[in-house]
N, C-alpha and C positions, 0 to 999 in steps of 0.2 A: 744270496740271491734266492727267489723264491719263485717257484712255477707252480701251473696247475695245467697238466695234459700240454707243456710248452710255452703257456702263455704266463707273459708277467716280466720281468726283469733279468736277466745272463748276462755274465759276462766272456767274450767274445774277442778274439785276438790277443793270447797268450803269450806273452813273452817271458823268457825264464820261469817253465812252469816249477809251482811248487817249490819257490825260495823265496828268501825276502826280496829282494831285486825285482820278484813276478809282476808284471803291470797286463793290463785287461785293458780293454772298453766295456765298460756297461750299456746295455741293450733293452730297449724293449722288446718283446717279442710273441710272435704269432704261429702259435706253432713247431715252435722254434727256430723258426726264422727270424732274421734280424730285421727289425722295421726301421727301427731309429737311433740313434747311438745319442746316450745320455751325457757321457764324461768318461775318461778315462782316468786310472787307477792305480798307485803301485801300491800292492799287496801281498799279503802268505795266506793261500787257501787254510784252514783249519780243519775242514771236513777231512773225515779221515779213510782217502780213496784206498790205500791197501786192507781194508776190510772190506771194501766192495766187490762183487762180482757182477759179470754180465749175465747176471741170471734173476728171475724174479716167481715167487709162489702163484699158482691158480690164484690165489685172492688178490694178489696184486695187479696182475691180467685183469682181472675181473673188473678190478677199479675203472683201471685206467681205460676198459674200451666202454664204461657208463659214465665217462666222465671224473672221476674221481683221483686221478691220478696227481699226486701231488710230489715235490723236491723241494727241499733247501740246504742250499751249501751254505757255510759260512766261511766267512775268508775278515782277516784283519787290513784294514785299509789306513796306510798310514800319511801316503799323501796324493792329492788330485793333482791332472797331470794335463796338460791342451791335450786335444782330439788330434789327432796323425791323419790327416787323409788317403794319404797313401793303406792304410791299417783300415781303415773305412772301406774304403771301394774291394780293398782284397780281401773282405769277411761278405760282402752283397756279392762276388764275385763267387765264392767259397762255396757259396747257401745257394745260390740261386742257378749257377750255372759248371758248379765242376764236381761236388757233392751229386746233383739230376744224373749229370751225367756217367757218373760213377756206380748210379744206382743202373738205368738201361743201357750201356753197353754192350751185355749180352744179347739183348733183344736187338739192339741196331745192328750187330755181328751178324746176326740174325739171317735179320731182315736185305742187309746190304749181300749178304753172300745169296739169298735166294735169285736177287733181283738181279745180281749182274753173269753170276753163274748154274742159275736153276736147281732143280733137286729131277739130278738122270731118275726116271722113272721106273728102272728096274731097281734104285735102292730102296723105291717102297716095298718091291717085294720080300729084301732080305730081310729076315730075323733079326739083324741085331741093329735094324732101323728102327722102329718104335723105341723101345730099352734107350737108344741114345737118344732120341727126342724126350725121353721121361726125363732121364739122367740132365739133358739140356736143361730142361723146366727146371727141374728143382734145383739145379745150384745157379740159378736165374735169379731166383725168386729165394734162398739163402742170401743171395748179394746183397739183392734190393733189401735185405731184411739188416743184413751185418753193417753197409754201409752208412746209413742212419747212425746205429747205433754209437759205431765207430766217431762218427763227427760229434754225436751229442757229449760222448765221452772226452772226445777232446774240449770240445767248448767248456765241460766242468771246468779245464783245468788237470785233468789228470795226465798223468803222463802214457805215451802212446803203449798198447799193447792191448787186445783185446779179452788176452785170457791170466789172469794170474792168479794160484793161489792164495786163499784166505789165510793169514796170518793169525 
């Protein structure tokens, strides 16, 4: 499968990742979001995810926010398989509405704790009020950043864990 900044073809809805038994749906995709589901799959990823890390060089950054950011997995496809519906609506379900949600839950926590129990006004004045409003943000905004990450990782195909030593 082949992407450019998200766009282009994934496969999507893993089952037995990473053996032969593994089947997928193939996807168009925007973003990497799933628009359309082409066929489904049994296959063995090839690409060789325990060399991979969640990490990337300045030049690779650099790419990908002008545009340039490119992937391809390769995976052995040995036989097409009907579409699952059930496996359809629970990858549009995934992308579109529990992935969102996974990303601002801190900010709804937020936001719902302001609104039904305020911020007592003498906590603005203590000291270690700011410091946890920073501390709030930033692992806010790690979430919203690991979250992504985490689902695209899984849609490779790789098996779940977000940190593993290079082999």
């Amino acid at each position: 499968m082949s992407t450019v900044n998200g766009c282009g073809t994934m496969f999507y809805g893993w089952r037995g990742r990473a053996t032969p038994a593994s089947t997928a749906t193939k996807w168009i995709t925007l973003f990497f979001l799933p628009i359309a589901p082409l066929g489904r799959y049994r296959l063995t990823p090839i690409t060789d995810f325990d060399r991979e890390m969640l990490t990337a060089s300045a030049k690779e950054v650099a790419a990908a926010l002008v545009g340039h950011g490119a992937r391809t997995d390769i995976s052995l496809i040995s036989a097409r398989l009907p579409i699952r519906f059930p496996e359809v609506l629970s990858t549009y379900f995934t992308a579109f509405v529990a992935v969102p949600f996974l990303m601002v839950w801190p900010w709804l926590l937020l936001y719902l704790g302001k609104r039904l129990f305020g911020i007592p006004p003498e906590w603005e004045e203590r000291a270690w009020f700011m410091p946890a409003v920073v501390v709030y943000a930033c692992v806010s905004l790690l979430n919203a950043v690991a979250v992504p990450a985490w689902a695209i990782q899984l849609a490779r195909g790789i098996r779940p864990g977000l940190f593993r030593s290079r082999k």
